[in-house]
MARBA-3410 file (N, C-alpha, C, O; in Angstrom, 1 decimal):
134
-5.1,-50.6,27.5,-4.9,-49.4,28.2,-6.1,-48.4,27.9,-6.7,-48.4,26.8 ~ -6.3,-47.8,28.9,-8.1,-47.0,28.5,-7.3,-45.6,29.1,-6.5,-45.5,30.0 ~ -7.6,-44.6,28.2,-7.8,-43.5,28.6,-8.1,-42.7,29.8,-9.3,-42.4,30.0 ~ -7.4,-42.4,30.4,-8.0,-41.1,31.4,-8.0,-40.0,31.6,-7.2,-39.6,30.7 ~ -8.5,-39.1,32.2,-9.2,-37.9,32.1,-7.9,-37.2,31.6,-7.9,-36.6,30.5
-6.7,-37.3,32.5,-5.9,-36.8,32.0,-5.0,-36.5,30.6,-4.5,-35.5,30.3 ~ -5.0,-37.8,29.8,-4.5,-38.3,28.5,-5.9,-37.5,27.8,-5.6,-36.6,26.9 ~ -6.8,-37.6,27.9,-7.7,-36.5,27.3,-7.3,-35.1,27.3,-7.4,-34.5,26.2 ~ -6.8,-34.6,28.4,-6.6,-33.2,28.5,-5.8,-32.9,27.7,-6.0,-31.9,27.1 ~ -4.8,-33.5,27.5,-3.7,-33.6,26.5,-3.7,-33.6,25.1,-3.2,-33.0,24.2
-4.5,-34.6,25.5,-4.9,-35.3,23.4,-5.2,-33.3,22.9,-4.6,-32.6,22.1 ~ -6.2,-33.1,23.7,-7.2,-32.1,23.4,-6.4,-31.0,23.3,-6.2,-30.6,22.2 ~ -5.7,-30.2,24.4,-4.4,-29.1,24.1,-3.7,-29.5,22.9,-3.9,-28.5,22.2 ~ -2.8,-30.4,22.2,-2.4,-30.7,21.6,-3.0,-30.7,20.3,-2.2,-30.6,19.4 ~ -4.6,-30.7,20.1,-5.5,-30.5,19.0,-5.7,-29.1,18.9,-5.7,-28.8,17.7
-5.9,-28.0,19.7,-6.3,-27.2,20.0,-4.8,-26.2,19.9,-5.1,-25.1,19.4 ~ -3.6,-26.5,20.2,-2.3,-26.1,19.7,-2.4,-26.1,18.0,-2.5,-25.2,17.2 ~ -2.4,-27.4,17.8,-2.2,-27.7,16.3,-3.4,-26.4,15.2,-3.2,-25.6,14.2 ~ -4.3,-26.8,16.1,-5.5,-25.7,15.4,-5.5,-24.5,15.0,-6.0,-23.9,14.1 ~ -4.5,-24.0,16.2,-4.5,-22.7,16.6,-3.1,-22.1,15.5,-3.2,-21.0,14.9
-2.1,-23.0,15.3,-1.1,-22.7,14.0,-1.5,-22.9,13.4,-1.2,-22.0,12.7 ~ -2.6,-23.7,12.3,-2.7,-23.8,11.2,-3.4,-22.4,10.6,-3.2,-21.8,9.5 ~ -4.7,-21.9,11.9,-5.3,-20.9,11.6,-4.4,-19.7,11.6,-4.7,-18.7,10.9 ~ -3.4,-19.7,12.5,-2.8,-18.2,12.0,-1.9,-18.2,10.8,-1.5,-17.2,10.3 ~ -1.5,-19.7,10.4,-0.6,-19.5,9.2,-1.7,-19.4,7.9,-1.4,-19.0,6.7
-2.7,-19.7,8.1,-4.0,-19.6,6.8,-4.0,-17.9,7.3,-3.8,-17.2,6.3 ~ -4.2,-17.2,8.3,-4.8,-15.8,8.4,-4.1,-14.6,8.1,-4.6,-13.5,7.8 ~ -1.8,-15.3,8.2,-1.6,-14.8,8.0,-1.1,-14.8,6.6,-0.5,-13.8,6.2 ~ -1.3,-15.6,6.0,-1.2,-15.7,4.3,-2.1,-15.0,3.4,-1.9,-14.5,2.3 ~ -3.7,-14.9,4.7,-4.6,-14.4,3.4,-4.4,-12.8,4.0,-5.1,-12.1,3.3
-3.6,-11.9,5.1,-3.7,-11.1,5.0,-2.1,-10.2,4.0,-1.9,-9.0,3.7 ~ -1.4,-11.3,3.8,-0.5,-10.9,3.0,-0.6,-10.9,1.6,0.3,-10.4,0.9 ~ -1.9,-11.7,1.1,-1.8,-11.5,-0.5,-3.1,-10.3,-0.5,-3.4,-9.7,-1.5 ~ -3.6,-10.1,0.6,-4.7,-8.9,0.4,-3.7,-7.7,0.7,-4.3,-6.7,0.4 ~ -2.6,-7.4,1.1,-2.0,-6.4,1.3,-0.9,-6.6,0.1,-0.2,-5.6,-0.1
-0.7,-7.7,-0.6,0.8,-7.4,-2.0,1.4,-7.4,-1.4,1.4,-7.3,-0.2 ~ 2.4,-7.4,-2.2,4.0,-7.1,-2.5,4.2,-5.5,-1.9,3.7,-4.5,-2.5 ~ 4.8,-5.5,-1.0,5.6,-3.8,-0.9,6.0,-3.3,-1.9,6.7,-3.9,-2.8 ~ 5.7,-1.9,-1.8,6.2,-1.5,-3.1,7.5,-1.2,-3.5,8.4,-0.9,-2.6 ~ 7.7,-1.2,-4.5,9.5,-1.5,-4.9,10.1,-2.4,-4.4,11.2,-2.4,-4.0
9.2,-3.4,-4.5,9.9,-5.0,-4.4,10.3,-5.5,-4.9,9.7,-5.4,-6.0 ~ 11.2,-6.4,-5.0,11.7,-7.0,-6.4,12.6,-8.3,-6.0,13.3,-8.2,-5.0 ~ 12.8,-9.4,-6.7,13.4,-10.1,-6.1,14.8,-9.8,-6.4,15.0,-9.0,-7.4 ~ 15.8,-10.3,-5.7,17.1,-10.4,-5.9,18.2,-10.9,-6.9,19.0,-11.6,-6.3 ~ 18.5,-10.8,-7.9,19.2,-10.9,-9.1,19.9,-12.1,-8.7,20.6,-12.3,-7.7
19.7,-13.1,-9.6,20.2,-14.5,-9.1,21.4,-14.7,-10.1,22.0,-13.7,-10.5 ~ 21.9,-16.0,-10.5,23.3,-16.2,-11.1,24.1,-15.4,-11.5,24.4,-14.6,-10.6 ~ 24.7,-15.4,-12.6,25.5,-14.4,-12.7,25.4,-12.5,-12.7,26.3,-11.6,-12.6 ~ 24.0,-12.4,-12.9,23.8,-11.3,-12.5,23.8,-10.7,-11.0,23.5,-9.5,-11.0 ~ 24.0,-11.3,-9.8,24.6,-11.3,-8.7,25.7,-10.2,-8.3,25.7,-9.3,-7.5
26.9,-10.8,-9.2,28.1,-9.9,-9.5,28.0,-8.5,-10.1,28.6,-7.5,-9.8 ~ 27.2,-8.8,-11.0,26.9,-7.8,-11.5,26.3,-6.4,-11.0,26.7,-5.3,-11.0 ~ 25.0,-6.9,-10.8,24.0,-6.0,-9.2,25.4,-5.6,-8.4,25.6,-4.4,-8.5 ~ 26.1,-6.3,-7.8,26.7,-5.9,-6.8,27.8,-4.9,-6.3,28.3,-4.5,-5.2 ~ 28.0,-4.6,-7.8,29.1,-4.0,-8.5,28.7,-2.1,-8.0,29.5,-1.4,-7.4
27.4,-1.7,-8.4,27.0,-0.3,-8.4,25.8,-0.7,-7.3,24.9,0.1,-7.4 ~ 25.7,-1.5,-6.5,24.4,-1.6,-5.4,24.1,-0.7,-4.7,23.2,-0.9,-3.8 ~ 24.9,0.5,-4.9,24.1,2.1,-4.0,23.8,2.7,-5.0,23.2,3.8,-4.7 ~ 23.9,2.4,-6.3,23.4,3.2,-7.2,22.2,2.9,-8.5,21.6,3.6,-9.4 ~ 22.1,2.0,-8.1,21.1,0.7,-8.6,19.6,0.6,-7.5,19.7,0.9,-6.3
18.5,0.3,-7.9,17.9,-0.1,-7.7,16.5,0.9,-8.1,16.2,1.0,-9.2 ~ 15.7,1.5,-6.8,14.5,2.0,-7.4,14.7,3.4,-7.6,16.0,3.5,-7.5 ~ 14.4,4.4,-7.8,14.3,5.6,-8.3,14.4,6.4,-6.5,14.0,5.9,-5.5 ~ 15.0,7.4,-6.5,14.8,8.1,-5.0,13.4,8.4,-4.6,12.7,8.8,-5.5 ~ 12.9,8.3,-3.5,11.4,8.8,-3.3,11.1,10.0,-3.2,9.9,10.4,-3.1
12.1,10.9,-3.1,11.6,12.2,-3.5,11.9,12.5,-5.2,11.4,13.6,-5.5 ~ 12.3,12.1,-6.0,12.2,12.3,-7.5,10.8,11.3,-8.0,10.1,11.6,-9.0 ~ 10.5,10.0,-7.2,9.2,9.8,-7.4,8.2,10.5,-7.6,7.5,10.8,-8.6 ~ 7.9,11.2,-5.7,7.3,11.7,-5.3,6.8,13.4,-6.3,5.7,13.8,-6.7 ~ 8.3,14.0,-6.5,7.7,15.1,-7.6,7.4,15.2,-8.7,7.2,16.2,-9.4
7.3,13.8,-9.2,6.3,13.3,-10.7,5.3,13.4,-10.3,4.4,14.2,-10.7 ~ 5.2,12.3,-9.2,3.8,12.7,-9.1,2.6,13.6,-8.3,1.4,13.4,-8.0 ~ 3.3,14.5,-8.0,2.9,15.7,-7.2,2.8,16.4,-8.5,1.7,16.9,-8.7 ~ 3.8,16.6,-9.3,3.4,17.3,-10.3,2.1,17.0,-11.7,1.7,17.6,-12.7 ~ 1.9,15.9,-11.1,0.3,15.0,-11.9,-0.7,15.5,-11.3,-1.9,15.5,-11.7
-0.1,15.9,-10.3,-1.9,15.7,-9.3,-1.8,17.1,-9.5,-2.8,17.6,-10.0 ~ -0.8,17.8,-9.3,-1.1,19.8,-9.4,-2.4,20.3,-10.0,-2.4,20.1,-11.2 ~ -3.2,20.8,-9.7,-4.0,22.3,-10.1,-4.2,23.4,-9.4,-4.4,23.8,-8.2 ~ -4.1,23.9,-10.8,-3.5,23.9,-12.4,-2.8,22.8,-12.8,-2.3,22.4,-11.8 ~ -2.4,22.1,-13.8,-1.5,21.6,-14.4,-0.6,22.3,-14.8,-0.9,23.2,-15.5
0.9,22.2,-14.5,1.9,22.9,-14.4,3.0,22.4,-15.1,3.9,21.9,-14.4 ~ 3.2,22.3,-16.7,3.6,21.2,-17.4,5.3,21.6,-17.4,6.3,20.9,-17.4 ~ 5.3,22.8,-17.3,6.7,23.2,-16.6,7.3,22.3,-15.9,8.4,21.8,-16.3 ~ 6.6,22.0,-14.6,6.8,21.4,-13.0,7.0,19.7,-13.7,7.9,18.9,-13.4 ~ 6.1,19.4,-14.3,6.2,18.0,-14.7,7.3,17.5,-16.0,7.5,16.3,-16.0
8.0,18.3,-17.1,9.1,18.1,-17.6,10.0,18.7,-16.6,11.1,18.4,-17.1 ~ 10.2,19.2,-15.5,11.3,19.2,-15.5,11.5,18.0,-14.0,12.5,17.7,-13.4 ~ 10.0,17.5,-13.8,10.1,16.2,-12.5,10.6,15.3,-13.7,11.7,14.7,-13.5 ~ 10.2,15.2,-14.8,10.9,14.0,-15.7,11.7,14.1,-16.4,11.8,13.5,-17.4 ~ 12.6,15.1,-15.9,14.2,15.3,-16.7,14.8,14.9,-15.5,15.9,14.3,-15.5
14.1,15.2,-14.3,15.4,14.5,-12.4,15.5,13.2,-13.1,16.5,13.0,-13.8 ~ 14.4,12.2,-13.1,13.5,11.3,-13.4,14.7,10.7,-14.2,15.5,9.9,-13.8 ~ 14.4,11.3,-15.4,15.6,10.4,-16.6,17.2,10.3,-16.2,18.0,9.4,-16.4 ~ 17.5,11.4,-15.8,18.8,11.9,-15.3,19.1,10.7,-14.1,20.1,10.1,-14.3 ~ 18.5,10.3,-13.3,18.3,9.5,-11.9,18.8,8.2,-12.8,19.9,7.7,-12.9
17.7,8.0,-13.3,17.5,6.7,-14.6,18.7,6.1,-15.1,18.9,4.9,-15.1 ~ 19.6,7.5,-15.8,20.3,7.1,-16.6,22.1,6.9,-15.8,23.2,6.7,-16.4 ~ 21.9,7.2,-14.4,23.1,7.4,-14.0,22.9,5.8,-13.2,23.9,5.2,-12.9 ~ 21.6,5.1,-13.0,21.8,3.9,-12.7,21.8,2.7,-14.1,21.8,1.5,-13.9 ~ 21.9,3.1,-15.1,22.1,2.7,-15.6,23.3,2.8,-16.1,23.4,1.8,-16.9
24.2,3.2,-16.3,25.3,3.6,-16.5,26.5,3.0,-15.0,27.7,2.8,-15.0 ~ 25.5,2.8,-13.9,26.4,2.2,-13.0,26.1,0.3,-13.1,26.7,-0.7,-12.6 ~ 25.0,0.3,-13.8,24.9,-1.1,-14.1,25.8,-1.7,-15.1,26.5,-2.7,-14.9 ~ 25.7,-0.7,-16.5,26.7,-1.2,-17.0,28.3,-1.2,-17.4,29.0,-1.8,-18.2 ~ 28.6,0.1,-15.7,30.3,-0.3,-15.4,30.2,-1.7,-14.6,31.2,-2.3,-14.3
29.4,-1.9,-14.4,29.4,-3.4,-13.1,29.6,-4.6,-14.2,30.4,-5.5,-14.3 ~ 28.5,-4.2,-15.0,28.8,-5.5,-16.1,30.4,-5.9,-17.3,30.7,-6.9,-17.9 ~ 30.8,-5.0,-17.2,31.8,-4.3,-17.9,32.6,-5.1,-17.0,32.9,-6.2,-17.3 ~ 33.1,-4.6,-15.9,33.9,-4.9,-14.6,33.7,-6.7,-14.6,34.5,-7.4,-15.1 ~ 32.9,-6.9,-14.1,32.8,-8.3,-14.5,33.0,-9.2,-15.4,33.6,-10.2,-15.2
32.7,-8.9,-16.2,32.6,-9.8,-17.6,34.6,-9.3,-17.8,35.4,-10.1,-18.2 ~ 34.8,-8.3,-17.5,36.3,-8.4,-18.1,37.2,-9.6,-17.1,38.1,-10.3,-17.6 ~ 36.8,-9.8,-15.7,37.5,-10.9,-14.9,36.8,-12.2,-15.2,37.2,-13.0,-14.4 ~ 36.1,-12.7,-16.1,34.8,-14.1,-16.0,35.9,-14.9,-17.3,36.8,-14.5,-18.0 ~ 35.3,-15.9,-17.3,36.0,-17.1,-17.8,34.9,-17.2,-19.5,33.7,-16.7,-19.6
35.2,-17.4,-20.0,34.4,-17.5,-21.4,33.1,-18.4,-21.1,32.0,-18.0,-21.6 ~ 32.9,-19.5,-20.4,31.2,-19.9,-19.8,30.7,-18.9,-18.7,29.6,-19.2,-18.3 ~ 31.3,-18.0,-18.1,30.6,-17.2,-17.3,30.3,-16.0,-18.0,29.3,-15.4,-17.6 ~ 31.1,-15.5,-19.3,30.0,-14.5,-20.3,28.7,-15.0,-21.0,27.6,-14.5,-21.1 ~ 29.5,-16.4,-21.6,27.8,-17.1,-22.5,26.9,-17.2,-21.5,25.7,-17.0,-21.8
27.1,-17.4,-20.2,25.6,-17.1,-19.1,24.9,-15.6,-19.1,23.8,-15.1,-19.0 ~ 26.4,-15.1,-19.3,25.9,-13.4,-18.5,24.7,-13.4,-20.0,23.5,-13.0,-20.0 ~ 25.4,-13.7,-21.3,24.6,-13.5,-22.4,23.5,-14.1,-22.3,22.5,-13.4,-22.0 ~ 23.5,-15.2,-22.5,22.0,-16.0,-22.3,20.8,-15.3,-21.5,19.8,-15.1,-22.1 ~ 20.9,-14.9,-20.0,20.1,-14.2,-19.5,20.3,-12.3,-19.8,19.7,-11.5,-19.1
20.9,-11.9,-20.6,20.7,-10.4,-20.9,19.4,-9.9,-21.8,19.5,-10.0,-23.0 ~ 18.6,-9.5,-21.3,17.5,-9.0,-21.8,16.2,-10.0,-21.6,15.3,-9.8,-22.4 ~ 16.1,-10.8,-20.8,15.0,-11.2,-20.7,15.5,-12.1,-20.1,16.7,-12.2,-19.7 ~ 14.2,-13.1,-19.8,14.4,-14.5,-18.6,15.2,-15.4,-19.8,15.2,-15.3,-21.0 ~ 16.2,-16.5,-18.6,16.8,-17.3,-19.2,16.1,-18.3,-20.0,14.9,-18.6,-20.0
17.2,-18.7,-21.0,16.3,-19.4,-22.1,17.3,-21.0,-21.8,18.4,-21.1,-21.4 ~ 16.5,-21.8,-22.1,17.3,-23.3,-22.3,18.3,-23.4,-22.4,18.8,-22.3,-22.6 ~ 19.2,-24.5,-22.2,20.2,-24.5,-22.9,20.4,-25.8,-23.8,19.6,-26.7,-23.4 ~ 21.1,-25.9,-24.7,20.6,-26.8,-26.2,21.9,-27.8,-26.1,22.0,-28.7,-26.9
END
């Protein structure tokens, strides 16, 4: 069987398709690690921290962007206005400390319904990445 003009045209679109995804999935890769991670990204709380997260998840997560925002409006100020900047980082701590405090009614709440191997997890990963198990 020999080729004709036609089965050419094909071969050829079909090379020219193929080419044409490879380059936008290479162009769009290299324009996503030149742009990062969005900010206040973070991944998703995996195993048993799940439940946990999910417990206070309006009250959890990144800091409000306007209590961000007046830290650091209050850095950039001149004058330096050390007033304006303890009291952007008393919102700041205050913000801080009421998600934390909704983190650990969530954990609380949890851990009191969980089975005695679903605490030794919650434990194993509390305070840092999971470690082996032996």
């Amino acid at each position: 069987m020999t080729f004709s003009t036609t089965h050419w045209k094909v071969v050829l679109a079909l090379s020219l398709g193929l080419n044409f995804l490879l380059a936008g999935l290479w162009i769009g890769r290299w324009v996503e690690r030149r742009n990062g991670p969005p900010r206040g990204a973070f991944h998703p709380p995996r195993g048993p921290w799940r439940a946990v997260m999910g417990e206070g998840r309006g009250k959890m997560g990144q800091p409000a962007p306007a209590t961000r925002l007046a830290v650091r409006s209050a850095l950039e100020k001149t004058p330096f206005d050390e007033k304006a900047l303890e009291s952007a980082l008393a919102a700041l701590r205050a913000e801080t400390s009421s998600r934390q405090e909704a983190l650990h009614g969530g954990l609380v709440k949890v851990a009191r319904g969980a089975s005695p191997e679903e605490r030794r997890d919650l434990a194993r990963s509390f305070g840092g990445p999971p470690r082996r198990r032996r």
